[in-house]
C-alpha positions as CSV (number, residue, x, y, z in Angstrom):
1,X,52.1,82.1,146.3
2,X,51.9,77.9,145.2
3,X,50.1,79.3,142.4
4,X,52.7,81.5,141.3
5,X,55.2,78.8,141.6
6,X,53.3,75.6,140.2
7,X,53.0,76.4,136.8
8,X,57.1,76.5,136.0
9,X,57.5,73.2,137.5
10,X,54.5,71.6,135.6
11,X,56.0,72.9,132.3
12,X,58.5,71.2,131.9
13,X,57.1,67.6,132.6
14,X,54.0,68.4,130.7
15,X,56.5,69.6,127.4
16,X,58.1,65.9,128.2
17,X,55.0,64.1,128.1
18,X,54.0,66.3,124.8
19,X,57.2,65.2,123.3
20,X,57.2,61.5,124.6
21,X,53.4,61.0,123.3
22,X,54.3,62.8,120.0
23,X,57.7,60.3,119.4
24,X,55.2,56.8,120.6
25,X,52.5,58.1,118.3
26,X,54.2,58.7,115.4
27,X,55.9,55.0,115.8
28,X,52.1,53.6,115.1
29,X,51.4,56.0,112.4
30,X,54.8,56.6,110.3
31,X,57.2,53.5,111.1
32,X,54.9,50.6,110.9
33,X,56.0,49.9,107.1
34,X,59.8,50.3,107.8
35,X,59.4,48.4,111.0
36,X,58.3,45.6,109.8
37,X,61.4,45.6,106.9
38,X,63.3,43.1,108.7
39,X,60.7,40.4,109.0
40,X,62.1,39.3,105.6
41,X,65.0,41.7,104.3
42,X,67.8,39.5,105.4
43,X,65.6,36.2,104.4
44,X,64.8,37.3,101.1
45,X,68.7,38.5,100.4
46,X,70.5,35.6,101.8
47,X,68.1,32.6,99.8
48,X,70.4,33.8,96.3
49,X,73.8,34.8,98.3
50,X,75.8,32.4,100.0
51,X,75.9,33.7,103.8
52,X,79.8,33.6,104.4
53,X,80.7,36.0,106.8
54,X,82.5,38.4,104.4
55,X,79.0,39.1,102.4
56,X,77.2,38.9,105.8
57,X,79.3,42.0,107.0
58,X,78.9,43.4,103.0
59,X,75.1,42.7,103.1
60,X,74.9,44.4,106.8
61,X,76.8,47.3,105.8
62,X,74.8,48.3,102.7
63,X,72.1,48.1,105.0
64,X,73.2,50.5,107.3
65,X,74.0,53.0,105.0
66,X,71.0,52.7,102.3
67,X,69.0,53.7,106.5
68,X,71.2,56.8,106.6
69,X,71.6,58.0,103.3
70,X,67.8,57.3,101.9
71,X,65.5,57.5,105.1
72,X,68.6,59.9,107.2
73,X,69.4,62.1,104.8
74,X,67.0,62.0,101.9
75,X,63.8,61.5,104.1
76,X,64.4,62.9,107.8
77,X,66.7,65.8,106.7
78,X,66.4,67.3,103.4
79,X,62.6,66.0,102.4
80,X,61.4,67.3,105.6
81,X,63.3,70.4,105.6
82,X,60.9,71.1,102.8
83,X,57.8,70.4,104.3
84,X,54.6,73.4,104.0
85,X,52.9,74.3,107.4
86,X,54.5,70.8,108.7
87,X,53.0,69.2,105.5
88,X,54.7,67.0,103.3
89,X,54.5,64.7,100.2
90,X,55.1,64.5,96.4
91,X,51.8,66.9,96.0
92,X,53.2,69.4,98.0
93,X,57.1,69.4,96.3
94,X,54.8,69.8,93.3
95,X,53.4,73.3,95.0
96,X,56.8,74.7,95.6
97,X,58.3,73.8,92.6
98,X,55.0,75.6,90.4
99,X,55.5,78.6,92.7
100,X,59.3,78.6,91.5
101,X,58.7,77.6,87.6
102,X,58.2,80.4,85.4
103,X,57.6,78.6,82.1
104,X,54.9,76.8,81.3
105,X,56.5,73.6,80.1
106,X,58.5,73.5,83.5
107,X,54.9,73.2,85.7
108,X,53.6,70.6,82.4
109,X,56.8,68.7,83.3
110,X,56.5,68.7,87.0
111,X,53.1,68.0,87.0
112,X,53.4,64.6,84.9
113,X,56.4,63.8,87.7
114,X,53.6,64.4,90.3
115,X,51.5,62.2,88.0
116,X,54.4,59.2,88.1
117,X,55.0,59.9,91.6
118,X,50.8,59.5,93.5
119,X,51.0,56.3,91.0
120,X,53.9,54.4,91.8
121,X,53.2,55.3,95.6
122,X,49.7,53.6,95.3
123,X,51.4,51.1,93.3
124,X,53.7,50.2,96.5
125,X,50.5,50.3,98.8
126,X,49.3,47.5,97.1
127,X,52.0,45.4,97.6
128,X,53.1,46.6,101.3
129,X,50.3,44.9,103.0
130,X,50.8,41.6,101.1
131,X,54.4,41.0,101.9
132,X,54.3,42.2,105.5
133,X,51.1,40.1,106.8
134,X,52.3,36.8,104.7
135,X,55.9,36.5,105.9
136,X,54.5,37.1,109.6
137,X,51.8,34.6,109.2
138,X,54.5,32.3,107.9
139,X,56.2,32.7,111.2
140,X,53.7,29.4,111.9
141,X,56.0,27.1,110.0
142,X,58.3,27.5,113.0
143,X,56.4,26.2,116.1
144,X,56.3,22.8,116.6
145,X,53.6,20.2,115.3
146,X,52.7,23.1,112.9
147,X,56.0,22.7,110.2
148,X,53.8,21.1,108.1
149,X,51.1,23.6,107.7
150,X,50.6,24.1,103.6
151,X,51.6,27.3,101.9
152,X,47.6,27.5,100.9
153,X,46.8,27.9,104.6
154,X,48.9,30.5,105.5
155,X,47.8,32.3,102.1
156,X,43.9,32.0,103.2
157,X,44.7,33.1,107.4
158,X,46.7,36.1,105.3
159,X,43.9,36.7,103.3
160,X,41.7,36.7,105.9
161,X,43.7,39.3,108.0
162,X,44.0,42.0,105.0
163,X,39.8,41.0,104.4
164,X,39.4,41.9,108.1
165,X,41.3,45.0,108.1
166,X,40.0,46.3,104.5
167,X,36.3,45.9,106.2
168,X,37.2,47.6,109.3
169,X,38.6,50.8,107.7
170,X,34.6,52.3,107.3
171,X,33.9,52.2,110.7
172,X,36.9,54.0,111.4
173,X,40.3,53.7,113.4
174,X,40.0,56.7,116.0
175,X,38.7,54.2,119.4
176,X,42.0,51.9,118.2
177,X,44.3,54.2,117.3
178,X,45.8,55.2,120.3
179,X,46.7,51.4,121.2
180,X,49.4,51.7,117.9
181,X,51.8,53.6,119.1
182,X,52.1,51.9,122.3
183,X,52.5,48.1,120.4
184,X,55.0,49.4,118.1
185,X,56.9,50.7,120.5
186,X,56.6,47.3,122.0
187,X,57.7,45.6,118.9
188,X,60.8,47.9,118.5
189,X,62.1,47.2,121.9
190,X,61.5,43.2,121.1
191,X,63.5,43.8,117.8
192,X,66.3,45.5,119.6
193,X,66.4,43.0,122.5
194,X,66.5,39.8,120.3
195,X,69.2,42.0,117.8
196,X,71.8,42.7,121.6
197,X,71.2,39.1,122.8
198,X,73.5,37.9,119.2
199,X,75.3,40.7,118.9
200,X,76.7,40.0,122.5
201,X,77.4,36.5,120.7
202,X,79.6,38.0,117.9
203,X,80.2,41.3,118.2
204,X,82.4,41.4,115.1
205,X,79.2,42.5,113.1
206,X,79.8,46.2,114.7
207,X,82.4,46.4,112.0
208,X,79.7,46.6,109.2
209,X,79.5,50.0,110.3
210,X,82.4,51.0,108.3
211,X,81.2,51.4,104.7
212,X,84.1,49.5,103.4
213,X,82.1,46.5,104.1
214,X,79.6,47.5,101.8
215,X,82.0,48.9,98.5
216,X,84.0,45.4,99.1
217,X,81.4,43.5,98.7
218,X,80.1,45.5,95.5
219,X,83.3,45.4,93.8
220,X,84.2,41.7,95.1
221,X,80.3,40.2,94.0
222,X,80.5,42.6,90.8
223,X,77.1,43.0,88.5
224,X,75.6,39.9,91.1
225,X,76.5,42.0,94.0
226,X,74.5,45.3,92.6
227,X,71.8,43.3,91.7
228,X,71.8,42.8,95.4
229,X,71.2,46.2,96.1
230,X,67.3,45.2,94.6
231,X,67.0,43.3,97.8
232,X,68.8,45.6,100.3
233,X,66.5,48.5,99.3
234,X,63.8,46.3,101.2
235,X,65.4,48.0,104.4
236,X,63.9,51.3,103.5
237,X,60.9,50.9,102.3
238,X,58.4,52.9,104.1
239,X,61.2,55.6,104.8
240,X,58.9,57.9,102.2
241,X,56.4,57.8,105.0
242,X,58.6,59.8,107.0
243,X,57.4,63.1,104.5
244,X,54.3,61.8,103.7
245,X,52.7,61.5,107.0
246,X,54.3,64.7,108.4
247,X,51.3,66.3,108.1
248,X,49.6,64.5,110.6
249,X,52.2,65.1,113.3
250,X,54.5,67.7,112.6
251,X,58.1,67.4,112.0
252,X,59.9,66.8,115.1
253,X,58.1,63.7,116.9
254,X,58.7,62.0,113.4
255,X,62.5,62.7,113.0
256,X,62.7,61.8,117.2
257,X,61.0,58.6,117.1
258,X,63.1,57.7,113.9
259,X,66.2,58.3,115.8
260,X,65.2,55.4,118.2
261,X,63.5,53.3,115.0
262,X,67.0,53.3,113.5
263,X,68.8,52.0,116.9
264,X,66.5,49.2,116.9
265,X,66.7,48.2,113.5
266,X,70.2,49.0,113.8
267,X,70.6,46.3,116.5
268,X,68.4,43.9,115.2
269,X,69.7,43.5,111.6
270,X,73.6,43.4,112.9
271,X,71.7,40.9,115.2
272,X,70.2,39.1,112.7
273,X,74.1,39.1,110.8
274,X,75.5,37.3,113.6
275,X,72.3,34.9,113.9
276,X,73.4,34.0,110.5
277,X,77.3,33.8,110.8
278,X,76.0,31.0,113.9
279,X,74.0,29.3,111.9
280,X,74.7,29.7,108.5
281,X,72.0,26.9,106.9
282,X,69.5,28.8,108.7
283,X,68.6,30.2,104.9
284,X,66.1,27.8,104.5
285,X,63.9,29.7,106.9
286,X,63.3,32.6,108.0
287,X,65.8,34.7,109.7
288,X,64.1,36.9,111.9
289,X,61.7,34.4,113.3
290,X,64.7,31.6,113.4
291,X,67.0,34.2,115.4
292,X,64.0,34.7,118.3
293,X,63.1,31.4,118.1
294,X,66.5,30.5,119.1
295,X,66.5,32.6,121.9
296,X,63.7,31.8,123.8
297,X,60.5,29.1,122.5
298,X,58.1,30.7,125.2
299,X,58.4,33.5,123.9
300,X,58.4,33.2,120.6
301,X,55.0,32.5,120.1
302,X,54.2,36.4,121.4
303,X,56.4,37.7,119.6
304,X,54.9,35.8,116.4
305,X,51.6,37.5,117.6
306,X,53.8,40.7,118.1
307,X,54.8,40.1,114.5
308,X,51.5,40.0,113.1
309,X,50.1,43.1,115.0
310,X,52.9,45.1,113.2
311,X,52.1,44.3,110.4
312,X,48.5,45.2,110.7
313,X,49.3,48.2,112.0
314,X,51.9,49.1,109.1
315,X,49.2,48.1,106.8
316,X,46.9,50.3,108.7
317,X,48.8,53.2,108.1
318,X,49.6,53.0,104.6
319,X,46.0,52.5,103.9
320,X,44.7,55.9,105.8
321,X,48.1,57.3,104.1
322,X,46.4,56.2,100.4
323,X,43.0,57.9,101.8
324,X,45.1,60.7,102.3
325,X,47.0,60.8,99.1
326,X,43.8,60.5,97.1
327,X,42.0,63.4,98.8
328,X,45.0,65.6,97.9
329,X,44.3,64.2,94.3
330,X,40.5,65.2,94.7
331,X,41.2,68.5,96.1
332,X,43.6,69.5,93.3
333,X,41.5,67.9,90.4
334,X,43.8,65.3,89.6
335,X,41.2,62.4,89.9
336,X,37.3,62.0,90.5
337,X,35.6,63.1,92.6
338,X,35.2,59.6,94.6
339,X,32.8,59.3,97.2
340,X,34.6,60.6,100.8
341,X,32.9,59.9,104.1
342,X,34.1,61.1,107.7
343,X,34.5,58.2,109.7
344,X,35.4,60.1,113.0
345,X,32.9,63.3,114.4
346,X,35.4,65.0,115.8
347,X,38.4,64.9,113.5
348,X,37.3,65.2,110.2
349,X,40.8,64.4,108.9
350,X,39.7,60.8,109.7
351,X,38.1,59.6,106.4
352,X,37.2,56.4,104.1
353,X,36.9,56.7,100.1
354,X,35.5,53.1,99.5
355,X,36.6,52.8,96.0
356,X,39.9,52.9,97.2
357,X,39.3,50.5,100.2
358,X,37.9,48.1,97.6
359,X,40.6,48.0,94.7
360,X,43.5,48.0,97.3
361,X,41.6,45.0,99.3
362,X,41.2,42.9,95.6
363,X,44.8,43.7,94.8
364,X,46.1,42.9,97.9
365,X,44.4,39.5,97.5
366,X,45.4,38.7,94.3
367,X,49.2,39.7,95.3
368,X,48.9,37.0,98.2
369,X,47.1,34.7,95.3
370,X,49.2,35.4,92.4
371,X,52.7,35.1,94.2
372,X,52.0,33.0,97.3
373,X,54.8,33.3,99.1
374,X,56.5,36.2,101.0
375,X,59.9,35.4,99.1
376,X,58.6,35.1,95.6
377,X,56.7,38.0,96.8
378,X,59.8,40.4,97.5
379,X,60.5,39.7,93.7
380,X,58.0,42.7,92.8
381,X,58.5,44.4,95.9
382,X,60.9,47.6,95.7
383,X,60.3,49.2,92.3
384,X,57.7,51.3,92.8
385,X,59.6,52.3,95.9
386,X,62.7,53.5,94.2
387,X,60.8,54.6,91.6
388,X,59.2,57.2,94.1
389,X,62.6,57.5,95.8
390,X,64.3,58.7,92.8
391,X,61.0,60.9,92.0
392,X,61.7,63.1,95.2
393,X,65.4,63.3,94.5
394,X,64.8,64.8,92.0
395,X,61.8,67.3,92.5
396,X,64.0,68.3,96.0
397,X,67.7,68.3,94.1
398,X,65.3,71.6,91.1
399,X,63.8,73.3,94.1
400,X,67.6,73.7,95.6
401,X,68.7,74.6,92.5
402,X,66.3,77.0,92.1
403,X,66.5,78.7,95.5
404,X,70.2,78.5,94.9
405,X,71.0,76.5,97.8
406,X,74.5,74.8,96.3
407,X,75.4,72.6,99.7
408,X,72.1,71.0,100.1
409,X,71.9,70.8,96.1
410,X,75.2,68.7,96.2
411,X,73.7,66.5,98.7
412,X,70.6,66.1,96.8
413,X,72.1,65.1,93.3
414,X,74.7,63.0,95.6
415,X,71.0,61.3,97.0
416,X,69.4,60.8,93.7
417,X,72.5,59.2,92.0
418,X,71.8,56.9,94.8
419,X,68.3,56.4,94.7
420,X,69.0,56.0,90.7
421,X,71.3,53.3,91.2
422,X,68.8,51.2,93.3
423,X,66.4,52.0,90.5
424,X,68.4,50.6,87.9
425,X,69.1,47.4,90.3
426,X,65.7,46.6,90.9
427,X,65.1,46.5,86.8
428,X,66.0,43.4,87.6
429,X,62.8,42.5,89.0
430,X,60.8,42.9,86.2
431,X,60.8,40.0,84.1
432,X,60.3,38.2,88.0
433,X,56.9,39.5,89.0
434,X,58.0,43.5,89.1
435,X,56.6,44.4,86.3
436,X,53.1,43.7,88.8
437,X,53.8,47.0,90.5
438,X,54.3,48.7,87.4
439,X,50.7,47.2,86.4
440,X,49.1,47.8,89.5
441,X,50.5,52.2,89.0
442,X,49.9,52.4,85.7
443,X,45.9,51.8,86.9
444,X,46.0,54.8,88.6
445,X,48.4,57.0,86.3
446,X,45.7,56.3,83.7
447,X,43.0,57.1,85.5
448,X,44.5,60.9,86.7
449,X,45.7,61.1,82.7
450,X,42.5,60.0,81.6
451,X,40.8,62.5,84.1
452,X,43.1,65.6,83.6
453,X,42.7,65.2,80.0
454,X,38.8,64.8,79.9
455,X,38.4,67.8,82.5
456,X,40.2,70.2,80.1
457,X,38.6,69.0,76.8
458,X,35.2,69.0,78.7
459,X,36.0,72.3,79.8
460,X,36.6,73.9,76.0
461,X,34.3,72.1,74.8
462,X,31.4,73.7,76.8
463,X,32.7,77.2,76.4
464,X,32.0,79.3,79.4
465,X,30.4,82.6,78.9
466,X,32.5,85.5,79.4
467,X,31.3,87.8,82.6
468,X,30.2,90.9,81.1
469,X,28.5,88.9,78.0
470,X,26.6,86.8,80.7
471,X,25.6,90.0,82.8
472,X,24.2,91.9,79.9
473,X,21.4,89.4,79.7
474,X,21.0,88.7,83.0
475,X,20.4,92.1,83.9
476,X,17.6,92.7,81.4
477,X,16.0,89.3,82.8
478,X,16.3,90.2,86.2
479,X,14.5,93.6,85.6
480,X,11.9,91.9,83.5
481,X,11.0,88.7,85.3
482,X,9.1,87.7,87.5
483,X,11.6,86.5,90.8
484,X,11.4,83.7,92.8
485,X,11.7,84.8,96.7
486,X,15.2,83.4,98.2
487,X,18.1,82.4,97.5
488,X,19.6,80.1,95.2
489,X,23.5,79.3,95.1
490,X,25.1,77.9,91.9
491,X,28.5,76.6,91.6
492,X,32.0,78.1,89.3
493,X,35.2,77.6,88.7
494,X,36.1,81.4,88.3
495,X,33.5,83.8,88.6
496,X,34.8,85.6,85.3
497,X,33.2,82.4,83.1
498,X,30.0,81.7,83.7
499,X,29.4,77.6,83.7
500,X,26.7,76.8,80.6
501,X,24.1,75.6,83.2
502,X,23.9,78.4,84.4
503,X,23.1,79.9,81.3
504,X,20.4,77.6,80.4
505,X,18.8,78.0,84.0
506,X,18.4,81.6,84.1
507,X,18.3,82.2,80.4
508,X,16.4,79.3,78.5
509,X,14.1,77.8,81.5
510,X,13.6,81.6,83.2
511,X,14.3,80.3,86.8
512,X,15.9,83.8,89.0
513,X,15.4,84.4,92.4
514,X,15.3,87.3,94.6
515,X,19.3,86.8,95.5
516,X,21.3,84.3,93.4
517,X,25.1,84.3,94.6
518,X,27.8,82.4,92.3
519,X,30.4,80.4,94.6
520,X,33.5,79.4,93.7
521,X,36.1,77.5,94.9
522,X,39.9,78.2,95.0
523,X,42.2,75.4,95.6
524,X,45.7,76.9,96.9
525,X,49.2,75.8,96.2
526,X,49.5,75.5,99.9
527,X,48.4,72.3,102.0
528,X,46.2,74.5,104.9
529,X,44.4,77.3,105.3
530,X,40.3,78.2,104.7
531,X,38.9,81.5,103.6
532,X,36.0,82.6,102.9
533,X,34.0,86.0,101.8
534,X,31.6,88.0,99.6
535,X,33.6,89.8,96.5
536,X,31.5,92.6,94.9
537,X,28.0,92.5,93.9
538,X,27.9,91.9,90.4
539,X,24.5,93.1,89.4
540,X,21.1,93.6,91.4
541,X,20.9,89.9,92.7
542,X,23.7,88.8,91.9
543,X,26.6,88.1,94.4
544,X,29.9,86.0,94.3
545,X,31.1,84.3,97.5
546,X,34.3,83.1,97.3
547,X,35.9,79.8,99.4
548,X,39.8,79.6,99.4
549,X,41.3,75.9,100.8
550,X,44.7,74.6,101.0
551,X,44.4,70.8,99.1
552,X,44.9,69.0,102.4
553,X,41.7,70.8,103.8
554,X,38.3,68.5,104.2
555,X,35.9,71.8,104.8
556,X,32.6,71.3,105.9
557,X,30.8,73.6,103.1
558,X,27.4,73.7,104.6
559,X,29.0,75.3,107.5
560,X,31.0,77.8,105.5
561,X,28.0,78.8,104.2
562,X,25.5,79.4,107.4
563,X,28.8,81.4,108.7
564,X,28.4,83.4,105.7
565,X,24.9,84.1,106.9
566,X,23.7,82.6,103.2
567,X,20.1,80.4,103.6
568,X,19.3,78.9,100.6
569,X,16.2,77.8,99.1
570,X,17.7,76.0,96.0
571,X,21.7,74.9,94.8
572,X,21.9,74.1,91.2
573,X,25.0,72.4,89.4
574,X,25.9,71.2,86.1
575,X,25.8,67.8,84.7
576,X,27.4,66.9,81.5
577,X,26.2,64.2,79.6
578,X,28.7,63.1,77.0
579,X,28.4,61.2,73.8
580,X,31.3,60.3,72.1
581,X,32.7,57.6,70.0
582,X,36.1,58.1,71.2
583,X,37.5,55.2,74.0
584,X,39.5,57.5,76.3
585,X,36.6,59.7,76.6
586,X,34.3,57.0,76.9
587,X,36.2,56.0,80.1
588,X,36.4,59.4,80.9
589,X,32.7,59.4,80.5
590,X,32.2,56.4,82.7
591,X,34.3,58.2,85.5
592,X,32.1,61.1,85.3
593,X,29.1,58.9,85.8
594,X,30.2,56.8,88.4
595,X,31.7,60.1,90.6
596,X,29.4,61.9,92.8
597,X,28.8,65.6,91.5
598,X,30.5,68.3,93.3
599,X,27.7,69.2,95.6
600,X,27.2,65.3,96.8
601,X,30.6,65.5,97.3
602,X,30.6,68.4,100.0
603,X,27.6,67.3,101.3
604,X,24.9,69.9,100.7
605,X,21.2,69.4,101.7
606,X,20.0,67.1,99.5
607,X,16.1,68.1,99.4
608,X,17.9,71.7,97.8
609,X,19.5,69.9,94.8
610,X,18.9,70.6,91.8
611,X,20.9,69.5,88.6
612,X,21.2,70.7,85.4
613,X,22.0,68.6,82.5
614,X,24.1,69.5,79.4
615,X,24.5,67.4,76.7
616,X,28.1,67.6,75.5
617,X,29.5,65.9,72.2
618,X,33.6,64.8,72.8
């Protein structure tokens, strides 16, 4: 009877803990970035703008509602609305909107906003790590008998932090992991307490709420006051990592845990308002760190540490979020084939590409470096994000249109005129170091331009055979020769062109064994989902085997294979050796080189390799 009874009582505190463990997990793998937006939003807006309590309530209001319309609405409500098999991401608006195009100009044209889009997003990575660790190590400045501490030291103990974490990322963050979501839960509870503690002081600051605040200090401040608006966006960056990462968790925990993320940075910027309408030379300095400081010296030096963690952690999740972005890339041949290794055995999700690792870790450096302070820093900061802001408007506000969804289409263009407006604000930026995160994006747009556009001359240029040319010969070789016993796997596209090496290893150097089976590899439009199977025999042996994967799937091929019952004796794949006198291909040539081929990069037996070179004038 107890056993028939347990289980409904169990349920429901076992769904709670589910729920609870989702919400404090997604807090260390999604809100890390915005989390750690107030450690030098207010700082950085109030060093140009006088903090008088009228643009103190303005400032707090614009605030508030750049949170709720461009993380609430944009982000938590319509973005993720969209979201494939509880994935999300510019890669995956790209899917739905090909599935919806029916001309071929409209995919060309969404594609090259994809393009823009994975660019400007690594762009921001690059500079998300830099602000965050500098202004918490500058936190220092604040404790006592350390005020003098040069601007070169905190540079080289920031430096040192981003080296640290850059080097950690190939052993892997699965046996730390779990500790994030219980520190930044930590850290949002210290930024809501130290927020209640001044708003108790003046509560007047709960009247930034009303978006009057906001329009009267636009209107009052004029073309000054929207060039503010390049600072306020600060406050949201990191809201894209609401889509982005929903993959990892799902929907729900993600818009949950933001419901709490936006209390406490609710509380803790109307906090840091009335910190300011206190102590209104506090400017100087730091606000966030001058407000806890003020409220307790024992306990600000934890907090500092507290700080600093965050950080790490946001940084942390940006860079597996870059891993993650770049596989997609792989996956759906936008960019090379870049070396991908699987740093956890039972999740194999968890990976490291270690050319990405290494440019973010030098560009990271030479941010800290090149700008050397958090403020100066914020300068460059906030383009790239609007920039991919705007980019999603956009994609979202055609794909309503095209489902005819009118109500959430209004919204949407309503979204994007906003997200165009910061856009325009934070022009201002580029003559002041911004036009670093457009130089830091453009290094990837032109290495996915560069690649895209080498893959399909590369690609007419070798001139696959057609099927039924290719098995008229091979039919009368297979009969005639002499066959080696096993089995021997080669590698296409689409089994309907036959690959030249293939040609010239059956054809020219005579090598056909007992059962040769053509694979080929279809990446979907969807993120999820593995198939795999035999299509018909094409001739006496001869057989295709076919592997379907979403572009978020990391298979493991070898195991497809012995599923499949195939044991090979030899793989063979192309190489393409290119001359050309042409620079773009050159580089293109160089990427080539420097990528593993295809079969490294699934990583197939190595003693079976064989490849097949094909030299290939460009």
């Amino acid at each position: 009877m107890e056993s028939e009874i347990s289980p409904p009582k169990q349920a429901p505190a076992q769904k709670i803990r589910q729920e609870a463990g989702g919400i404090i997990k997604s807090l260390g793998l999604v809100f890390g970035d915005i989390g750690t937006s107030p450690i030098y939003t207010l700082t950085v807006i109030f060093i140009l703008t006088k903090p008088t309590e009228a643009n103190v309530m303005g400032v707090l209001s614009l605030i508030i509602w750049t949170l709720t319309i461009l993380v609430s609405v944009e982000y938590a409500w319509l973005a993720m609305g969209l979201g494939e098999k509880g994935e999300g991401g510019t890669i995956v608006l790209r899917g739905i909107l090909i599935r919806l195009l029916r001309t071929s100009r409209g995919v060309v044209a969404v594609t090259i906003l994809t393009f823009i889009g994975i660019s400007l997003l690594l762009g921001d990575g690059v500079i998300t790590p830099a602000i965050s660790i500098l202004s918490a190590v500058e936190g220092i400045l604040l404790i006592p008998g350390l005020k003098e501490t040069r601007q070169v030291a905190l540079m080289v103990i920031a430096s040192v932090i981003c080296f640290t974490l850059f080097v950690f990322q190939r052993k892997g963050t699965e046996k730390v992991a779990g500790a994030f979501g219980p520190l930044m839960l930590v850290w949002f509870l210290a930024l809501a307490v130290s927020g209640v503690i001044w708003v108790i002081k003046v509560p007047s600051v709960w009247k930034a709420i009303n978006p009057y605040y906001g329009a009267r200090f636009l209107y009052e401040n004029g073309i000054a006051g929207f060039f503010v608006l390049s600072e306020v966006i600060l406050c949201a960056t990191g809201g894209e990592a609401l889509y982005a990462d929903m993959g990892h968790l799902g929907r729900k925990p993600i818009v949950r845990a933001w419901y709490l993320v936006f209390i406490a940075l609710l509380l803790n910027y109307l906090g840091q308002g009335a910190f300011l309408i206190k102590h209104p030379g506090i400017r100087s300095s730091n606000v966030l760190f001058g407000m806890a400081f003020n409220v307790s010296f024992l306990l600000y030096i934890p907090f500092l540490i507290l700080s600093i963690m965050a950080t790490v952690i946001a940084s942390q999740a940006l860079i597996s979020g870059m891993f993650s972005v770049v596989y997609q890339g792989i996956n759906t041949r936008l960019m090379p084939m870049f070396k991908v290794e699987y740093t956890s055995t039972e999740m194999r999700s968890q990976i490291y590409i270690g050319f990405v690792n290494w440019f973010l870790l030098i560009s990271v450096l030479f941010i800290i470096f090149q700008f050397k302070e958090s403020n100066r820093l914020a300068a460059a900061y906030g383009l790239a994000v609007t920039g991919t802001m705007s980019l999603t408007g956009i994609m979202m506000s055609i794909i309503f249109y095209l489902r005819k969804d009118m109500g959430k289409l209004a919204i949407a263009i309503f979204v994007t005129l906003v997200d165009l407006a910061f856009l325009v604000s934070n022009t201002y930026k580029i003559p002041h170091g911004g036009y670093w995160s457009l130089i830091i994006a453009a290094i990837p747009l032109a290495t996915i331009m560069t690649y895209t556009g080498g893959q399909r001359k590369l690609y007419r240029t070798i001139r696959p055979l057609k099927l039924d040319i290719f098995l008229y010969s091979y039919n009368e070789i297979y009969r005639s020769l002499n066959k080696i016993k096993g089995t021997a796997l080669f590698f296409a596209r689409d089994t309907r062109k036959v690959p030249a090496y293939i040609v010239h290893t059956m054809f020219m150097n005579n090598i056909i064994y007992e059962d040769n089976i053509i694979v080929s590899i279809t990446t979907l439009d969807k993120p999820f989902g593995v198939k795999s199977f035999f299509r018909q025999d094409l001739a006496p042996g001869l057989r295709t085997f076919e592997i379907q994967m979403g572009y978020m799937e990391v298979v493991d091929m070898e195991e497809l294979l012995r599923k499949a019952g195939i044991e090979e004796k030899g793989i063979f794949y192309g190489l393409e050796e290119i001359a050309t006198t042409n620079v773009i291909w050159k580089i293109f040539s160089i990427m080539k080189r420097l990528a593993p081929p295809f079969v490294q990069f699934h990583d197939l037996p190595p003693n079976k390799l064989h490849g097949v070179v094909t030299r290939i004038e460009l």
